[in-house]
C-alpha positions in Angstrom: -16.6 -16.7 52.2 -14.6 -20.0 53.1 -16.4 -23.0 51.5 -15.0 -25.1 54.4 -15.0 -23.2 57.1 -18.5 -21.2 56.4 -16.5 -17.8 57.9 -16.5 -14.6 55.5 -12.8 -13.4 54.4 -11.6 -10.7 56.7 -7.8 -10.7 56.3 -6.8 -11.2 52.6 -3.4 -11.9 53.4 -4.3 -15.5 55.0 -5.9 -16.4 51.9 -4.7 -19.1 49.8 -5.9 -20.1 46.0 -5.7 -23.5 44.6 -3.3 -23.4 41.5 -5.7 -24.5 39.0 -9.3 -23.6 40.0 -8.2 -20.3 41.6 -10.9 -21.2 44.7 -9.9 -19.0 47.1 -9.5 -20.5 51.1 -8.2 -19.8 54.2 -4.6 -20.9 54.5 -5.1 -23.1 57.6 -8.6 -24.9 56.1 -7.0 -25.5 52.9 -4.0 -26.9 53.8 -6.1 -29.4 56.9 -8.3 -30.2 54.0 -5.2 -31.0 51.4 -3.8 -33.7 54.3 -7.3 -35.4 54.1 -8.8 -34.9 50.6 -7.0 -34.6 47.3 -10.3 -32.8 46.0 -10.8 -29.2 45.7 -14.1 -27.9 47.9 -16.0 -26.6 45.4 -15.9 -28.5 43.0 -14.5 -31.2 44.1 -11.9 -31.7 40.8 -8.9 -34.1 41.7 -5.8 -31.9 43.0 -2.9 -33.6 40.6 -0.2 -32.7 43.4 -1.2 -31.8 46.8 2.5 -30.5 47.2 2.5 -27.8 44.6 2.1 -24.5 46.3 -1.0 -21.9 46.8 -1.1 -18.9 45.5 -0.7 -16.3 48.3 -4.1 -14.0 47.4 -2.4 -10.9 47.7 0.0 -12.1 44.8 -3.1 -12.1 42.2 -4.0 -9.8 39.5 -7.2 -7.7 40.4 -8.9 -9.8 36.7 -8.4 -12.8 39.1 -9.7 -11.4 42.2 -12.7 -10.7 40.1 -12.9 -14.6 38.9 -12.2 -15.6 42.9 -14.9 -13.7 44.2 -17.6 -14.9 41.6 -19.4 -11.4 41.0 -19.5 -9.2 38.6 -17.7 -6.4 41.0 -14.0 -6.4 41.5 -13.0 -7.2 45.4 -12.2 -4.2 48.0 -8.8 -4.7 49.3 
C-alpha cells in the first residue's frame, strides 16, 4: 500500500523506492511529494538530494522486495 496515497499496489512497474530507506511508492505520489517535502513518508528521515533517482521496483532483488513489503513473505510478482 501507498503511504501517501492510501491505494494498494496493483501495477509493480509504477512503483518507485527511495534510494536510502527502500520505501516503496507510487511514481506519481512520490515524485508530487519530493517537489513539496524533502522528507521520506514513513519515516519522515531528511532526503539528502531530492534529485538522485528512484529505484524502478522491478529493478530490485526479491531480499529487497521482502524488506519493502515489511512481512515475513516474499511479494508475488
Amino acid at each position: 500500500m501507498c503511504s501517501i496515497c492510501v491505494m494498494d499496489f496493483e501495477d509493480r512497474k509504477f512503483l518507485r523506492l527511495l534510494p536510502k530507506c527502500e520505501h516503496a511508492f507510487h511514481s506519481l505520489c512520490i515524485e508530487d511529494w519530493l517537489k513539496i517535502y524533502m522528507t521520506c513518508p514513513v519515516f519522515r528521515n531528511l532526503i539528502e538530494d531530492t534529485d538522485a533517482d528512484l529505484i524502478p521496483y522491478m529493478n530490485i532483488t526479491a531480499q529487497e522486495q521482502q524488506v519493502v513489503s515489511g512481512s515475513d513473505h516474499m511479494l508475488d510478482l
